[in-house]
C-alpha positions as CSV (number, residue, x, y, z in Angstrom):
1,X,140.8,-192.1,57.5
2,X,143.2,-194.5,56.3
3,X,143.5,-195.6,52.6
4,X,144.4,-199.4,51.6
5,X,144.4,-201.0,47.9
6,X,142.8,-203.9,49.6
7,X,141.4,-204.3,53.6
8,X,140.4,-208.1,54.7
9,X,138.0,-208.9,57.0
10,X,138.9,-211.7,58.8
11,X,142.5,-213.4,60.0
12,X,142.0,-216.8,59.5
13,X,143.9,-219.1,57.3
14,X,141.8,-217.4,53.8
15,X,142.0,-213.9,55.7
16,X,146.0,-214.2,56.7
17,X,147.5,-215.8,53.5
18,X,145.1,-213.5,51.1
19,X,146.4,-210.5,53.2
20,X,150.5,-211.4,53.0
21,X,149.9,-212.6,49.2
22,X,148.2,-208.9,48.6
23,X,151.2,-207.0,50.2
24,X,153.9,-209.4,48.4
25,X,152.3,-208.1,45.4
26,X,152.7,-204.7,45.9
27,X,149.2,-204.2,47.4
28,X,148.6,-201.7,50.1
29,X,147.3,-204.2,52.5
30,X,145.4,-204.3,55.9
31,X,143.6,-207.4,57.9
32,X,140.6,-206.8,60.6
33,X,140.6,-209.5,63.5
34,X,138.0,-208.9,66.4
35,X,139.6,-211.5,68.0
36,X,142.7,-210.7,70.6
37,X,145.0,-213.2,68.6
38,X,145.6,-213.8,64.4
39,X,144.5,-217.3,62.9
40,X,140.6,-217.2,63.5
41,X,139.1,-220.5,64.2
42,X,141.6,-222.8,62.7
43,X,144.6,-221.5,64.4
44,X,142.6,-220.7,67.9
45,X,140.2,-223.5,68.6
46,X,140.0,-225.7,65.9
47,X,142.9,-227.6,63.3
48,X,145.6,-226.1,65.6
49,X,144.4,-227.5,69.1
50,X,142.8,-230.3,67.8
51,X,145.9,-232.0,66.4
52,X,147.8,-231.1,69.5
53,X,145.3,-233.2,71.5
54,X,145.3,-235.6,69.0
55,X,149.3,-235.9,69.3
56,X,149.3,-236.1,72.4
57,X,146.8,-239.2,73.0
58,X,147.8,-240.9,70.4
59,X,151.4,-240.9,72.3
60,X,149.3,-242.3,74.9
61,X,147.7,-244.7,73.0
62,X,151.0,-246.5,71.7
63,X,152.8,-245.9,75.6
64,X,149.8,-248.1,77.0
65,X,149.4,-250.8,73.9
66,X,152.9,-250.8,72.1
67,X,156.3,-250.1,73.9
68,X,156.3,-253.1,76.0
69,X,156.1,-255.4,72.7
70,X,158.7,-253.3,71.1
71,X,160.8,-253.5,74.8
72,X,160.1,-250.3,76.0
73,X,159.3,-251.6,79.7
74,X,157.7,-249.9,82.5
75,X,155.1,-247.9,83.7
76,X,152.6,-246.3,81.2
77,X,152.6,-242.3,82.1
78,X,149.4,-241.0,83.6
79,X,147.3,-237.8,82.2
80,X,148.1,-234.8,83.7
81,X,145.4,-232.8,82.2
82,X,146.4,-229.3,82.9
83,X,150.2,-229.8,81.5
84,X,148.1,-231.4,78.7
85,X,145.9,-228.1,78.0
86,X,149.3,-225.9,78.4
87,X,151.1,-227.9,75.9
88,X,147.8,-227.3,73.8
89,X,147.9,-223.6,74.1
90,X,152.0,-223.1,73.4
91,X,150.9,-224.9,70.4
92,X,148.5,-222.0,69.6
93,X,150.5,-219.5,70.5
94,X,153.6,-220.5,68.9
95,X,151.5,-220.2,65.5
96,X,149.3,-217.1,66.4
97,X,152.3,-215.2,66.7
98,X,154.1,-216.7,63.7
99,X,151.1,-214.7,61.9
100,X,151.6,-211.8,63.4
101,X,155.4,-211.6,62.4
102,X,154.4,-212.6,59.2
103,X,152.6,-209.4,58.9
104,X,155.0,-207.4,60.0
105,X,157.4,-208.6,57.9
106,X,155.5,-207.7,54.9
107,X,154.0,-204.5,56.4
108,X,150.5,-206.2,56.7
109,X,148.6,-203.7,59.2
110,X,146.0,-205.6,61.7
111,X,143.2,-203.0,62.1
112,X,141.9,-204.5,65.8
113,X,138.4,-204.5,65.9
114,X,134.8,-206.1,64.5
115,X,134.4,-205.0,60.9
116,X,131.4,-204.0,58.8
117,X,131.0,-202.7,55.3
118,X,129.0,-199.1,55.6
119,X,129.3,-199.1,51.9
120,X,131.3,-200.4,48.8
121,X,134.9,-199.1,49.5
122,X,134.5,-198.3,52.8
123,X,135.0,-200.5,56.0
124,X,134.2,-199.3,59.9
125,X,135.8,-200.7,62.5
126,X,134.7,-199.6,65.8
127,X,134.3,-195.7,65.2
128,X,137.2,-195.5,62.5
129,X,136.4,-195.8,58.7
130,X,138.8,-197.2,56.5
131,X,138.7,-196.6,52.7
132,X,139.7,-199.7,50.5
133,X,139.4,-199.7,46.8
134,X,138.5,-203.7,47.2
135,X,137.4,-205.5,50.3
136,X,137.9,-209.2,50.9
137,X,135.4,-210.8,52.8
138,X,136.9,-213.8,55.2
139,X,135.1,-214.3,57.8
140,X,134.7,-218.1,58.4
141,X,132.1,-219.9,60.1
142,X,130.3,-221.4,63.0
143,X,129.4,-223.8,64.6
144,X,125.5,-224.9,63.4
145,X,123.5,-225.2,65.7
146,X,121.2,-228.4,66.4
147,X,117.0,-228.1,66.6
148,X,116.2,-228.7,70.4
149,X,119.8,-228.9,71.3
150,X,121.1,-225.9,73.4
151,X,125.0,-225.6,73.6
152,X,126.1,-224.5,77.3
153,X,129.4,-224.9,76.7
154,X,130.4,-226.9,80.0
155,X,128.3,-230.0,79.3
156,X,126.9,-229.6,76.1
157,X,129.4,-228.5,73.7
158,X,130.8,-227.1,70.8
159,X,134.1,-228.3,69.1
160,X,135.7,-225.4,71.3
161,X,134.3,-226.3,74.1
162,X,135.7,-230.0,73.6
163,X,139.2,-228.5,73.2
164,X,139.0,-227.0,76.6
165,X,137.2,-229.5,78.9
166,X,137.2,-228.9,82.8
167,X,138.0,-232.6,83.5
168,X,138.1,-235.7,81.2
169,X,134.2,-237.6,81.1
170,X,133.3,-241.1,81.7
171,X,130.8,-241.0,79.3
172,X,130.9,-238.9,75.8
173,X,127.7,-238.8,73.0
174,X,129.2,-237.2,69.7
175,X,126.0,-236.2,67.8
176,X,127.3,-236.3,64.1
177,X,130.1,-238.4,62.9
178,X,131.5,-236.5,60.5
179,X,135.1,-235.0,60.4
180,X,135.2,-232.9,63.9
181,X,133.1,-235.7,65.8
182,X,135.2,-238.3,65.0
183,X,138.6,-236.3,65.9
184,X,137.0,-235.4,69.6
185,X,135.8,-238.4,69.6
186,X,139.2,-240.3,69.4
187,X,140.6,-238.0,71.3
188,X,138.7,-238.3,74.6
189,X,138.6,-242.3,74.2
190,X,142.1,-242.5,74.2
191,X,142.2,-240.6,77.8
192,X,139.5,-243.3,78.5
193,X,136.5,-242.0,77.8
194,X,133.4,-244.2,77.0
195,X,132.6,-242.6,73.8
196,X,129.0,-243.2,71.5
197,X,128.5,-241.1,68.2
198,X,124.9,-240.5,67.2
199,X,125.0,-239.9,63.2
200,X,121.3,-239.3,61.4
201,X,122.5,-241.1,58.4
202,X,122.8,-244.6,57.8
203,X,126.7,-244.6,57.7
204,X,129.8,-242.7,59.0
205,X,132.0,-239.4,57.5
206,X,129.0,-238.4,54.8
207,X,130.0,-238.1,51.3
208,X,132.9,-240.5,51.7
209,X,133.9,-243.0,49.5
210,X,131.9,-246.2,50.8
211,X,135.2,-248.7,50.9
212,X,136.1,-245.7,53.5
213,X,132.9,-245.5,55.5
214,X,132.8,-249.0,56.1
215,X,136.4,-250.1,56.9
216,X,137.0,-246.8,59.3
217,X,134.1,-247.3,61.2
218,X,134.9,-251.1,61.7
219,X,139.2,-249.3,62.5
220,X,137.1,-247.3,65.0
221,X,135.1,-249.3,66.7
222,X,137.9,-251.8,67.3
223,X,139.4,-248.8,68.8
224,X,136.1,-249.0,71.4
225,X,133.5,-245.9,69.8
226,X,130.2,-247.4,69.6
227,X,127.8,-246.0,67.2
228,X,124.0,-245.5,66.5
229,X,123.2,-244.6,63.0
230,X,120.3,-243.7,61.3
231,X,119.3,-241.7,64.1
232,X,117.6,-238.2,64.6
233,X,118.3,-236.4,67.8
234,X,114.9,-234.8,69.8
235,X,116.9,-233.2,72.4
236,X,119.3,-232.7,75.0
237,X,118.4,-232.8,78.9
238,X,121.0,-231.5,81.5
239,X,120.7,-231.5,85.0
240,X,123.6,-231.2,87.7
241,X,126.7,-231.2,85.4
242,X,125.1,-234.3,83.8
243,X,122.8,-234.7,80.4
244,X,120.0,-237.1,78.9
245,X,120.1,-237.4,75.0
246,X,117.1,-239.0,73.5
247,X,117.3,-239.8,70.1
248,X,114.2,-241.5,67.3
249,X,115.6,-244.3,65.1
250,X,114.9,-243.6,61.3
251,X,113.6,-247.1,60.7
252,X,111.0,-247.4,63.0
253,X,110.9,-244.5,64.8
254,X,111.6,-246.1,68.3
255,X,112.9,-243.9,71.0
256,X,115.7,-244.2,73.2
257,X,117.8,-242.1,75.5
258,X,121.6,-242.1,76.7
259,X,123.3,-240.5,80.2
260,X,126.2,-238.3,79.1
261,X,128.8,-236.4,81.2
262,X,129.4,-234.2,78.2
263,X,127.4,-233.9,75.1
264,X,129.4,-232.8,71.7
265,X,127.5,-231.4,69.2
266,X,129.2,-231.8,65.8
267,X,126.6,-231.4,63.2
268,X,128.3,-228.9,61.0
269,X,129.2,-225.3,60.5
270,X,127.6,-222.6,59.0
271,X,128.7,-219.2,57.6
272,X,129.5,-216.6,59.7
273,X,128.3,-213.1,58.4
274,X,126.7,-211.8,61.3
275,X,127.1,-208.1,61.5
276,X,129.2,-207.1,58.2
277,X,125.5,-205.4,57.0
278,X,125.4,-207.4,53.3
279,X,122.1,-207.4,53.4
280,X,121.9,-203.3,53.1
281,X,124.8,-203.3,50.6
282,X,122.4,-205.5,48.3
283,X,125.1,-208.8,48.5
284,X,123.6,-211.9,46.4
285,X,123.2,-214.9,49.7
286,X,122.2,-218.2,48.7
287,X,119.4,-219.8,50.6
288,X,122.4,-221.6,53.0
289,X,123.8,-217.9,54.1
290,X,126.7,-218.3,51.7
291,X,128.1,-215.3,49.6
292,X,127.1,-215.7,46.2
293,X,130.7,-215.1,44.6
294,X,131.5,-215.4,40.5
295,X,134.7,-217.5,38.7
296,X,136.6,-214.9,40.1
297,X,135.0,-214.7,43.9
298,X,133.8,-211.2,43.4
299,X,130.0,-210.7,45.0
300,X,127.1,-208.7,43.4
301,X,128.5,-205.6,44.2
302,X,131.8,-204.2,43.1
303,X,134.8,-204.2,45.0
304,X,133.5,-207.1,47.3
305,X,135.0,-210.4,47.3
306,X,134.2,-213.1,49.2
307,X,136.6,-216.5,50.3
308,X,136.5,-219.5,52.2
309,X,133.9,-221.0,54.9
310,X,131.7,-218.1,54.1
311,X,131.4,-218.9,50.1
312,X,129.9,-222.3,48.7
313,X,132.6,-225.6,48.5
314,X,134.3,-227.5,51.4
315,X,134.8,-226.0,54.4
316,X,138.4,-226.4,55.2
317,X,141.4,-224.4,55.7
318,X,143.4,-225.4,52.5
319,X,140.8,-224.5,50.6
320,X,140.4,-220.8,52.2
321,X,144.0,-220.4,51.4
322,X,144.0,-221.0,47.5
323,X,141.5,-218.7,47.5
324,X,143.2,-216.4,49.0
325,X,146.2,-216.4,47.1
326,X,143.7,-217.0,43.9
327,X,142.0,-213.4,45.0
328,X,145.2,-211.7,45.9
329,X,146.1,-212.4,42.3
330,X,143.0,-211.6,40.8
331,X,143.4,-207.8,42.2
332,X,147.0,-207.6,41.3
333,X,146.0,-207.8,37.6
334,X,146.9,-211.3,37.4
335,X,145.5,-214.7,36.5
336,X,144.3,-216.1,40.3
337,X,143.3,-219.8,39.5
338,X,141.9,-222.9,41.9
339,X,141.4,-225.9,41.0
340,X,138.2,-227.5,42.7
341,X,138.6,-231.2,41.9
342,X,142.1,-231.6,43.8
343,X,141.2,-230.4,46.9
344,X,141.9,-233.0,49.4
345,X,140.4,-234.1,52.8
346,X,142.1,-235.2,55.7
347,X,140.4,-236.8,59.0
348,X,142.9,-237.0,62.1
349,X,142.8,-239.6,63.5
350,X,144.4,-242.5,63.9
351,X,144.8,-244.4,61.6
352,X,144.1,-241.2,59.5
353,X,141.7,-240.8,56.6
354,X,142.5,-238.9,53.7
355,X,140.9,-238.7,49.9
356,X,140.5,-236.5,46.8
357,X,138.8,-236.2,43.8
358,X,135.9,-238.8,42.8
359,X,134.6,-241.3,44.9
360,X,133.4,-244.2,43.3
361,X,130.1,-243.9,44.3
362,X,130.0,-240.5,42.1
363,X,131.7,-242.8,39.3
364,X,128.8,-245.1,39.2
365,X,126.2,-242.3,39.2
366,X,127.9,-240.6,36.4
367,X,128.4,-243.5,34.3
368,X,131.9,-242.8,34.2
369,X,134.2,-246.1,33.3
370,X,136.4,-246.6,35.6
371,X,139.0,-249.1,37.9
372,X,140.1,-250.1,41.3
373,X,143.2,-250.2,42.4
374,X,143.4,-251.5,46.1
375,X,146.4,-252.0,48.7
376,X,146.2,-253.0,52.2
377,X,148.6,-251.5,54.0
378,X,149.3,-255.0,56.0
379,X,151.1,-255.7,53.0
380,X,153.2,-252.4,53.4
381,X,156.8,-254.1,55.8
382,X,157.3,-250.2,57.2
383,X,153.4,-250.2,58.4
384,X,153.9,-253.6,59.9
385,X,157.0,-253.0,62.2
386,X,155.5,-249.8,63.6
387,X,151.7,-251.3,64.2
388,X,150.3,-249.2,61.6
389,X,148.7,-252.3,59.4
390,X,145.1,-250.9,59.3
391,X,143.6,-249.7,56.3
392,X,144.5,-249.1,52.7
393,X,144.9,-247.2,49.3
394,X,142.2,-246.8,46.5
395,X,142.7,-245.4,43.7
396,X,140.0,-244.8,40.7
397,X,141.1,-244.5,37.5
398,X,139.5,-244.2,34.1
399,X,139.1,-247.7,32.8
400,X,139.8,-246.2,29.0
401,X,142.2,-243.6,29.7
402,X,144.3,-244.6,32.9
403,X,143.7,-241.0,33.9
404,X,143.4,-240.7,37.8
405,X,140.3,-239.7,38.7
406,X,140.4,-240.0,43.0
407,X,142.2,-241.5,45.6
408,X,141.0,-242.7,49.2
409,X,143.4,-243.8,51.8
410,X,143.3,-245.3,55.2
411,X,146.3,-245.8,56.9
412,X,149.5,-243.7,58.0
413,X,150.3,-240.7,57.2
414,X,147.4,-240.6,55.1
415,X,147.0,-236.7,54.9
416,X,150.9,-236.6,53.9
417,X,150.7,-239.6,51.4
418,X,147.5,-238.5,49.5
419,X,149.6,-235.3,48.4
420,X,151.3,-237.6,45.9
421,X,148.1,-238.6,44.2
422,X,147.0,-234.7,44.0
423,X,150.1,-233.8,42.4
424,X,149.6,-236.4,39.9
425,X,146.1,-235.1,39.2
426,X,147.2,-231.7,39.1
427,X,149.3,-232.7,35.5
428,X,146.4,-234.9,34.5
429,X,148.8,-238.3,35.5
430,X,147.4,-241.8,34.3
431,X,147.9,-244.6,37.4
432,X,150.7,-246.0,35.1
433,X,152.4,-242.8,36.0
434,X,152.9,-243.5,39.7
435,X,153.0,-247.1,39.0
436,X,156.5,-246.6,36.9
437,X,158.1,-243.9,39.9
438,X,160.3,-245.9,42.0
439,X,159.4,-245.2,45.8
440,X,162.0,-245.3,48.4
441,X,162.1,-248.4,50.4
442,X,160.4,-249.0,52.9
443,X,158.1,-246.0,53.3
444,X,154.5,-246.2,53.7
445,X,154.5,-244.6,50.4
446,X,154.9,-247.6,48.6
447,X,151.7,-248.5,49.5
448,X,150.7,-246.0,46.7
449,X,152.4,-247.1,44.0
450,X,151.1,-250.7,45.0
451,X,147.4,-249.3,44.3
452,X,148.6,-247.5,41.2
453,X,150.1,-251.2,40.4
454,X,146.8,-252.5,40.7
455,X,144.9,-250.4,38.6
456,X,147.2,-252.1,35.6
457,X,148.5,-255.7,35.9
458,X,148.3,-256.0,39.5
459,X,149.7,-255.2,42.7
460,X,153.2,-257.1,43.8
461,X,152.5,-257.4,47.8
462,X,149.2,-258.6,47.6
């Protein structure tokens, strides 16, 4: 029976980064992974892949609609879909085993296998118990699964079985238009896909700001996605490699169908506990099958913490890994702290979406006084010259106090660029504060101070 000061179930990026942070600390330290490779979801079929697919046709994208006006003449390159999927899975790889060094390097041991927690202290993995004096809890999520709607993975899908189509369709239906929908969904229209996203609210990327909502879907359907909103799915007919989805309008409650070559199902994940036997150990679930975790992510029972997709809060892989380091802390007798409110979002496409904080919709409900500063990014000269003009920068600042409050951002580089405004929120910056940094020239950034500019006298490009 082996001994650790702290075992992690699960390798993905909560699992991975709690397990190196434990061992830099002086933790004895071990991580269980069922699967054959380190990274879990993220790393093996979902942020990893997806932006390597992404990359890839949005290189496509600007060989077929831009080189020729910038003088790059001559034949657009065709998809060769396998070298496409190769380049896809170097990319995984190449990261996969960048974990695994990682934990040899700081004499992290994987324990191969599917964990489950017999009792407090102790965790079994296949017929080996290990004994842990705390047990970290990382085991992610999955994909939610849609009423009436049965995944095959060949022609209806998952978001893994997008990333590893046999052929590219003629005709795609997304159902759900949030964040992995509208990735896939840009994706396979680039490679010429006739794409339609199915959403059963009323508008695009829930929870958004509404500024966002409505100029990214306008971005996006420009880009050729058609959309039916306000529409609730009844079900998902296949038949020879090809499948009927017929849908009920909110409205009215008319009925309608549409022919699909492949059906993605992007509705959502849910926590993935399945097999780790909480319910005998007497762990607190809420009524969603999250772990019920405290300030300081430890469960109902001692010696159990609990991180990332699996506990309440955004599902996203940044947001796994300040927990991790926040835990790893926490049991090393130190102060592990996250801060909820600057945890940003990122949508990948292109242009991409990014935001943080307050939207302003929350603003109003609250009561909260507040500004607008706005910037188009067709007033930003480096956006301009490299056909990148779409979109903009929000920001929302206290009307009293100039304290930032959220950001929002359309454009380029928007996951990169909406690090700034985190930063700034992270010392409790007023707009003024960006507004008065001088910003290299010309960099999309300066699209940033522009809406900082705005939230004060007013913007100088616009």
């Amino acid at each position: 029976m082996s001994s650790y000061d702290v075992i992690i179930i699960g390798s993905g990026p909560g699992g991975y980064v709690c397990a190196i942070r434990c061992a830099q600390l002086g933790l004895k330290t071990a991580c269980v992974e069922g699967r054959e490779t380190l990274g879990g979801t993220c790393l093996n079929v979902g942020c990893i892949p997806s932006k390597a697919l992404l990359h890839a046709t949005h290189m496509l994208h600007e060989a077929e609609h831009n080189f020729a006006t910038m003088g790059l003449k001559g034949k657009s390159p065709s998809v060769d879909w396998k070298q496409m999927q190769d380049y896809k899975k170097n990319t995984i790889d190449q990261n996969t085993k960048g974990i695994e060094f990682l934990f040899k390097k700081n004499k992290v041991d994987w324990i191969k296998g599917w964990a489950s927690i017999p009792e407090a202290g102790k965790v079994k993995v296949g017929d080996d118990v290990h004994e842990a004096k705390n047990i970290v809890i990382a085991s992610g999520s999955d994909v939610a699964q849609l009423k009436g709607v049965e995944i095959d993975e060949e022609t209806v899908v998952s978001s893994t079985g997008a990333l590893a189509l046999k052929k590219i369709p003629n005709k795609m239906v997304v159902i759900g238009a949030g964040v992995i929908g509208l990735e896939m969904g840009s994706v396979y229209r680039r490679l010429g896909a006739e794409v339609t996203v199915i959403e059963y609210l009323d508008t695009i990327t829930p929870g958004m700001d509404g500024d966002v909502q409505k100029g990214f879907q306008k971005i996006l359907k420009k880009q050729g996605i058609e959309f039916i909103l306000g529409a609730a799915v009844q079900g998902v007919e296949t038949k020879n490699g090809k499948a009927t989805v017929s849908y009920k309008l909110n409205k009215d409650d008319s009925e309608a169908t549409l022919d699909a070559d492949t059906v993605l199902v992007a509705t959502g994940r849910a926590p993935f506990t399945d097999g780790l036997g909480l319910e005998g150990l007497g762990v607190a679930m809420s009524k969603r099958g999250q772990i019920e975790v405290d300030d300081h992510w430890k469960t109902s029972v001692d010696g159990i913490y609990a991180i990332g997709d699996c506990i309440a809060g955004p599902m996203l892989a940044h947001k796994a890994e300040d927990e991790g380091m926040a835990v790893a802390e926490v049991l090393a007798g130190k102060h592990g702290h996250v801060n909820y409110g600057v945890i940003p979002g990122v949508i990948y496409t292109h242009p991409e979406v990014a935001n943080v904080g307050l939207t302003e919709e929350q603003l109003k409900d609250d009561g909260t006084p507040y500004k607008v500063g706005k910037f188009s990014f067709m007033g930003n000269g480096r956006a301009k010259a490299n056909f990148a003009g779409d979109g903009f920068v929000k920001i929302l600042a206290h009307k009293e106090t100039d304290r930032i409050l959220g950001a929002h951002i359309i454009g380029p580089m928007a996951g990169d660029l909406i690090h700034e405004i985190c930063v700034a929120m992270e010392f409790g910056a007023a707009a003024e504060d960006l507004a008065l940094t001088c910003h290299a020239h010309p960099t999309y950034s300066e699209a940033v101070r522009e809406a900082a500019l705005a939230c004060g006298d007013g913007a100088i490009h616009s």
